[in-house]
C-alpha positions in Angstrom: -48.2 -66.1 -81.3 -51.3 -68.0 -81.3 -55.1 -67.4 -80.4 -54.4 -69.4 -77.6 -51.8 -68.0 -76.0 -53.1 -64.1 -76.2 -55.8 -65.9 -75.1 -54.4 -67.0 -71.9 -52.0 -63.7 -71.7 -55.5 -61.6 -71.4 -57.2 -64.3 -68.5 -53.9 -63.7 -66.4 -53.8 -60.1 -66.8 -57.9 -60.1 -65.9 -57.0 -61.8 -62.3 -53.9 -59.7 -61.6 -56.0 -56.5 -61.5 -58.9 -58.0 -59.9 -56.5 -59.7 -57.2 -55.0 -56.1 -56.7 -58.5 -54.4 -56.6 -59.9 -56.8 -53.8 -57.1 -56.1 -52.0 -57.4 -52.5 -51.9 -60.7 -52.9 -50.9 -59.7 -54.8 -47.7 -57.4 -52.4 -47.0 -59.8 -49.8 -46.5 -62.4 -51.8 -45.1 -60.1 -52.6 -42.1 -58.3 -49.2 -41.9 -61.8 -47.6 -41.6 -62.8 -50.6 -38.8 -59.5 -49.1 -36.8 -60.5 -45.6 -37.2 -63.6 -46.4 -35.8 -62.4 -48.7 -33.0 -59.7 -45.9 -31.7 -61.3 -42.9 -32.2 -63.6 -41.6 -29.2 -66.5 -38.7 -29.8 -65.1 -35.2 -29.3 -67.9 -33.5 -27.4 -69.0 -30.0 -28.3 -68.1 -27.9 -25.7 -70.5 -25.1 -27.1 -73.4 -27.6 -27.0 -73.0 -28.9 -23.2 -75.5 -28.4 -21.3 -74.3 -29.2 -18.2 -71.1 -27.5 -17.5 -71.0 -28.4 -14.0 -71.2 -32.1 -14.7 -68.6 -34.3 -13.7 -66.1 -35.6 -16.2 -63.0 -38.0 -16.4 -59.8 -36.3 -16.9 -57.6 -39.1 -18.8 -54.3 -37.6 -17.2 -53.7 -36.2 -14.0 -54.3 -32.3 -13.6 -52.4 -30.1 -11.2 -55.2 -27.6 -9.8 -54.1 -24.1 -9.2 -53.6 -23.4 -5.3 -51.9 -20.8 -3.0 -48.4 -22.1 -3.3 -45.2 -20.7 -4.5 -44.7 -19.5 -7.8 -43.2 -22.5 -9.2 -46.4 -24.5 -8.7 -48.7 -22.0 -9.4 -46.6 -21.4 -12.9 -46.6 -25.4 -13.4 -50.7 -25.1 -12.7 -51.1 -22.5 -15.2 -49.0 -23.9 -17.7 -50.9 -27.2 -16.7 -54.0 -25.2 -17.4 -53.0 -24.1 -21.0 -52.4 -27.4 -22.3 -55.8 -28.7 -21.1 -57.8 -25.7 -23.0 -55.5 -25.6 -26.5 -55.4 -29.5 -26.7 -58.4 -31.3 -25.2 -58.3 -34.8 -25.3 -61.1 -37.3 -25.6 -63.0 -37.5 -22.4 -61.1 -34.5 -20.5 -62.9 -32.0 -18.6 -64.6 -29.2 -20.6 -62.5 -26.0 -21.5 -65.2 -23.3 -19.4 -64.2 -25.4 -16.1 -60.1 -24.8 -16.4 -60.6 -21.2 -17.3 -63.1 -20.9 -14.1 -60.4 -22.2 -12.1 -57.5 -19.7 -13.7 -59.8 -16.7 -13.0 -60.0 -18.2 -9.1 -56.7 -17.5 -8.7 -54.3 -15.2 -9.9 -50.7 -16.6 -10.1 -48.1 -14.2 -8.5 -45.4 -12.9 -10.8 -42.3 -15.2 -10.1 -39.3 -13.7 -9.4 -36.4 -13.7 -11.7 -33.5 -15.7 -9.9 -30.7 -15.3 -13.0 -27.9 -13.8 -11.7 -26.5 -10.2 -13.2 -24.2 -10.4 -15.7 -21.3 -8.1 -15.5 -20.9 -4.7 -17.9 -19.2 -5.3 -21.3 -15.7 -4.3 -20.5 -14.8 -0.8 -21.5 -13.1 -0.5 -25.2 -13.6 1.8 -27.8 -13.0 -0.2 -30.9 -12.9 3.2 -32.8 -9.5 4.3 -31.8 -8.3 1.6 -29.6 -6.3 -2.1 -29.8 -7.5 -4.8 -27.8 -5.9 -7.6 -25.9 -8.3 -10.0 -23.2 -7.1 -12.0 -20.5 -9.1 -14.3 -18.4 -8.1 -16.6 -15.5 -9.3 -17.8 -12.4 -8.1 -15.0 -10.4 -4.6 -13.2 -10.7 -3.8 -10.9 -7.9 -3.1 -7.7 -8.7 0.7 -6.8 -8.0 1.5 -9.9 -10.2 0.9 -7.6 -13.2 3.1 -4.4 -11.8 6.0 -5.7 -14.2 3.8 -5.7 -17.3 2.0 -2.4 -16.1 5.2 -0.8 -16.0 6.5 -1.8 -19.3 3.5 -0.7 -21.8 4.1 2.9 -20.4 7.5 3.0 -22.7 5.8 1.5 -25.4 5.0 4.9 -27.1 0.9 5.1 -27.2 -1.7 5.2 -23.7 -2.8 2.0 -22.8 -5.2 1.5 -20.7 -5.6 -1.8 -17.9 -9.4 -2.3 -17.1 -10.0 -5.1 -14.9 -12.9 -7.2 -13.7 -12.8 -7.9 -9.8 -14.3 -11.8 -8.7 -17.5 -11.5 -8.0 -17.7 -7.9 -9.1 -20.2 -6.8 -11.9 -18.7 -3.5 -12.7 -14.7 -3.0 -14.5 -12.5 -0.6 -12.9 -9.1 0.9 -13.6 -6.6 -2.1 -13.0 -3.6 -0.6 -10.2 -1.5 -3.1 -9.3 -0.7 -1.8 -5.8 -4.2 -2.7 -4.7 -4.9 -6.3 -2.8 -7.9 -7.5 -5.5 -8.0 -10.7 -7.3 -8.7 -10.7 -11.5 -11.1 -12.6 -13.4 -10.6 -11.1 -16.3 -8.5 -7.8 -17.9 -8.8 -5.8 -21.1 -5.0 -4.0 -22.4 -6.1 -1.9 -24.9 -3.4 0.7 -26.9 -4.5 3.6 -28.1 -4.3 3.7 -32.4 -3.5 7.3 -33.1 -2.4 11.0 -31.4 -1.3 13.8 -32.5 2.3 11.9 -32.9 1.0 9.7 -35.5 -0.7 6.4 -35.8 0.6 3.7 -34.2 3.3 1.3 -35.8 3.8 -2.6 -36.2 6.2 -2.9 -34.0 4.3 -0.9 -30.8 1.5 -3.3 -31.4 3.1 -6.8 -31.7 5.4 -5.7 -28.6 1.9 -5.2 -26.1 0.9 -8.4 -27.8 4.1 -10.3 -26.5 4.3 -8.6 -23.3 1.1 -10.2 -22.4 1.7 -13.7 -23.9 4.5 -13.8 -21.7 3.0 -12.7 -19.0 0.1 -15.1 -19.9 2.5 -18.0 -19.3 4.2 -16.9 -16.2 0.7 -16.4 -14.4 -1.7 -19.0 -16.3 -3.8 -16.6 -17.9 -6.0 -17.3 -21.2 -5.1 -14.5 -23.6 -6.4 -13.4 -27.5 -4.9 -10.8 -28.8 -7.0 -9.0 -31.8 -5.8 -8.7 -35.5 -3.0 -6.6 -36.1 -3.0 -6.0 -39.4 -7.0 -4.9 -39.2 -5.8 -2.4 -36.4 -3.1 -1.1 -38.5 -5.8 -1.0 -41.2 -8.1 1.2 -38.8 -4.8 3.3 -37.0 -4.0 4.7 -40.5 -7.8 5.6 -41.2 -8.2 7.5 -37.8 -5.0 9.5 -38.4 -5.9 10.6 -41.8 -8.8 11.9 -40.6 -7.2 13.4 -38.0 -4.6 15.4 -39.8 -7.3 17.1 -42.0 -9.7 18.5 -39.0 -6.4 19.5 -36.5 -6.9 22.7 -36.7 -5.4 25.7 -34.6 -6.9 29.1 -35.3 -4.9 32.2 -34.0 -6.1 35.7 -33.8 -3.8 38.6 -33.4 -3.9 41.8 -31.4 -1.3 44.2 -32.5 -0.5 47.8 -32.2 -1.6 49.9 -35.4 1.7 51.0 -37.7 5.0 50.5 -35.8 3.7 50.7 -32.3 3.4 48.7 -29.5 0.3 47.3 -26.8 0.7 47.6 -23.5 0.4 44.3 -21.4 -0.4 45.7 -17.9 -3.8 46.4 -19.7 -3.9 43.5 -21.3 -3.4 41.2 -18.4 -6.1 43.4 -16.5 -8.9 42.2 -19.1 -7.8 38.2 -19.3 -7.9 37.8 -15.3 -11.4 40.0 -16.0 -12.5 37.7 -18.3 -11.6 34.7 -15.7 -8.5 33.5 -17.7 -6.1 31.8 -15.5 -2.7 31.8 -16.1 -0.3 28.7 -16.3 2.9 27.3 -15.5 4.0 27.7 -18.9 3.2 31.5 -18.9 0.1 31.2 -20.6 -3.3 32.6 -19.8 -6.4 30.4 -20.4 -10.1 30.3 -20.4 -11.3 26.9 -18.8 -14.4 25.1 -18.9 -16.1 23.0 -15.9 -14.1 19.9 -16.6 -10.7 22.5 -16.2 -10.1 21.7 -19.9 -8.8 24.8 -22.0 -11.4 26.5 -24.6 -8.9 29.3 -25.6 -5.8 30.8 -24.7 -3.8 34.1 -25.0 -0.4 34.0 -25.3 2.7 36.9 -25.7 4.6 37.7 -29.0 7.8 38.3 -27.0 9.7 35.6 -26.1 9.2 36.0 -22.4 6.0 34.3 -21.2 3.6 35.7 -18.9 4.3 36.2 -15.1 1.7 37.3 -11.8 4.4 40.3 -11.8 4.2 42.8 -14.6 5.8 46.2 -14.1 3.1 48.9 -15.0 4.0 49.8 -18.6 6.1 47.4 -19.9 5.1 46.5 -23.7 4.9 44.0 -26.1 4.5 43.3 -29.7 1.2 41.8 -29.3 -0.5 38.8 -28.1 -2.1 35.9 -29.7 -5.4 34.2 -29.2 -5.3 30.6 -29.7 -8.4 28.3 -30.5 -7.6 24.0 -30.6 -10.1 23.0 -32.7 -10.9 19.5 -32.4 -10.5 19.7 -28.8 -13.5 22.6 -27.9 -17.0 21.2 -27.5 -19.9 24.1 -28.8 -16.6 25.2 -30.7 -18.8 27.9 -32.5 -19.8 29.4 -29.6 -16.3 29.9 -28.2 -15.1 31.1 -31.2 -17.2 34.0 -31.0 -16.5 34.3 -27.4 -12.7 34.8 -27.9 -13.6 37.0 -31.4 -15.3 39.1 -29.1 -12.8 39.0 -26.5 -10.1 40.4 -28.9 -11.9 42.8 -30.1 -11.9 44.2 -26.9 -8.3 43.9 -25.9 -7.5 45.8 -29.7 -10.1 48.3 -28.3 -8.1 48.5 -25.0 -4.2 48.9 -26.1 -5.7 51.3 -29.1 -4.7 48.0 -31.4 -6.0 45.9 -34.3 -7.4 42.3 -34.5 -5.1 40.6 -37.4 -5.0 36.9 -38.8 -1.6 35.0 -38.7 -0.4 36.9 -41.8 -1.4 40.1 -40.1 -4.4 41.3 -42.4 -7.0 42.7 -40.3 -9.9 40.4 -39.5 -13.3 42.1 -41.0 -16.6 40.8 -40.0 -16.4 38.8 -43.5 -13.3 37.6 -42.9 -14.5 36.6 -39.5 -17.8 34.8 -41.2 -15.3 33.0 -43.2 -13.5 31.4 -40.8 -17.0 30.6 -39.0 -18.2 28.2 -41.9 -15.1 26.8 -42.4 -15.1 25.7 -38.5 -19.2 24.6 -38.8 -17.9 22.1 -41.7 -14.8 20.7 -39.7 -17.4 19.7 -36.9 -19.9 18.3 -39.2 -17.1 15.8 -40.5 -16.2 14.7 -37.0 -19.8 14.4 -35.9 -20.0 11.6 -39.1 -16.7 10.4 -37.7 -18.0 9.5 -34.4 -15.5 11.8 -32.7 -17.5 15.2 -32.0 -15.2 17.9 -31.0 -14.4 18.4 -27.0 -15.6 14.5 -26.7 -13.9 12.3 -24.3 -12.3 10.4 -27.5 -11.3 13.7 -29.0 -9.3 14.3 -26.6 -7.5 11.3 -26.5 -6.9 11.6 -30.2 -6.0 15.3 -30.0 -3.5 15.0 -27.1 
């Protein structure tokens, strides 16, 4: 390459970059001309010295006045914008807030309608199927009702009335219209958990009757309720516990029941159509019970002096609430029946119940009701109960 032509190669790249620069340079030149066309003074609201001077609002402002909430809420919302965004030549800040303390909107009144309570389901213990529709009568769900009583497990019908905000026991005798229904089946008693087959057979009784009536129906996992049935039952199985205290005569005698019968109706036992006595609580549910070794129950008529080989105390575990306070209740109440008949308080293999022995079986109970607390099913609850039936 010659002189010449670097010589030329340096002169074009000279008046590329001074081309470039000079246009850079009008381009700010002109941007700042814009800036300073469009932009208008902010005043300095601190620096006023006549607040009361008038000034031109560039949009229109609502004022606040003695109208219904809606207004007065638009006005103060109206307000806010004003003093967190001024914009050049609006009215200074100090005279909206003047105007805001002039008047002091009324709370508005919430207009949202109530929305109905959460449908009762205990997701714990129970299987759930949901219909909804745009209002099934009642008796068109007697067939349906009727059937899941054979199925083997409680199910329950809870159904929300039109227009109602509360659910209610569904009864298909009753002239009320549907909007929507929880079936639930209960997972697990004291005859087992609930099977497969019980499951899938609620879940087609109410597809079907879905179809017949219109109704939109889901029908919750199976296999996760199957999952959660077995869970509940083995937990179940290792608190059911039935405790049994003994009186009995000492060596080969016997205990008279005149006497004993004498102390339970004392004691306000009650006795049953099965021919047992029990001790209630305020919801008439049983705490204890007494019971007679012979094979004849119980009766109102007891011939003075007729014997037995003993009675029985019997404590259901899961199914007390303050268990450990009715097990010393009936510990003391047996005690006093041995003291009355001249017998002994035994355990089930007839070895006599010291206050160790006793203080034994204590701790034992206080660790049962510790696991169902953690379980979620504390003992004499509304869902022990149902699992315990």
């Amino acid at each position: 390459m010659s002189d010449l032509q670097i010589s030329l190669l340096v002169i074009g790249a000279g008046i590329v970059v001074l081309v470039l620069a000079f246009n850079w340079f009008q381009e700010r030149r002109f941007r700042n001309q814009a800036n300073a066309a469009f932009q208008a003074p902010v005043a300095d609201v601190l620096m006023q010295r006549d607040a009361a001077a008038p000034a031109r609002d560039v949009h229109d402002r609502v004022e606040p006045a003695l109208g219904p909430a809606d207004d007065i809420e638009a006005a103060e919302r109206q307000m806010r914008v004003d003093t967190q965004s001024p914009r050049p030549g609006a009215a200074p800040v100090f005279a909206a807030e003047a105007a805001a303390r002039s008047v002091r909107p009324a709370p508005a009144v919430s207009s949202a309608p109530s929305q109905p309570a959460a449908a009762p389901y205990d997701e714990l213990i129970e299987y759930r199927i949901r219909l909804g529709s745009d209002g099934v009568q009642a008796n068109a769900l007697a067939d349906a009702y009727t059937t899941t009583r054979t199925l083997g497990k409680t199910v329950r019908w809870m159904g929300l009335p039109i227009g109602a905000a509360q659910w209610e026991d569904v009864q298909p005798w009753r002239d009320v219209h549907y909007q929507q229904l929880v079936v639930t089946m209960q997972l697990a008693d004291r005859n087992g958990a609930v099977l497969e087959e019980q499951l899938m057979s609620l879940c087609e009784l109410m597809q079907d009757m879905a179809q017949r009536h219109g109704l939109r129906v889901a029908c919750d996992d199976v296999v996760e309720a199957l999952e959660r049935a077995q869970a509940i039952d083995r937990f179940c199985v290792d608190v059911d516990v039935l405790i049994g205290l003994n009186v009995v005569a000492r060596g080969e005698g016997t205990v008279n029941l005149a006497r004993i019968i004498h102390q339970a109706e004392s004691g306000g036992m009650v006795l049953g159509m099965d021919g047992v006595f029990q001790l209630l609580d305020s919801r008439s549910e049983q705490l204890y019970a007494l019971c007679n070794h012979d094979a004849e129950p119980f009766t109102n008529e007891v011939v003075e002096g007729q014997m037995s080989q003993g009675v029985t105390l019997q404590f259901d575990v899961p199914r007390v609430p303050d268990g450990l306070k009715v097990f010393d209740g009936m510990v003391s109440f047996g005690r006093k029946l041995a003291n009355e008949v001249g017998g002994i308080l035994v355990d089930d293999n007839l070895r006599p119940l010291t206050d160790t022995g006793i203080e034994k079986i204590r701790t034992q109970l206080m660790q049962l009701y510790e696991r169902m607390e953690a379980r979620g099913v504390p003992s004499g609850s509304r869902r022990a109960l149902r699992l315990f039936s």
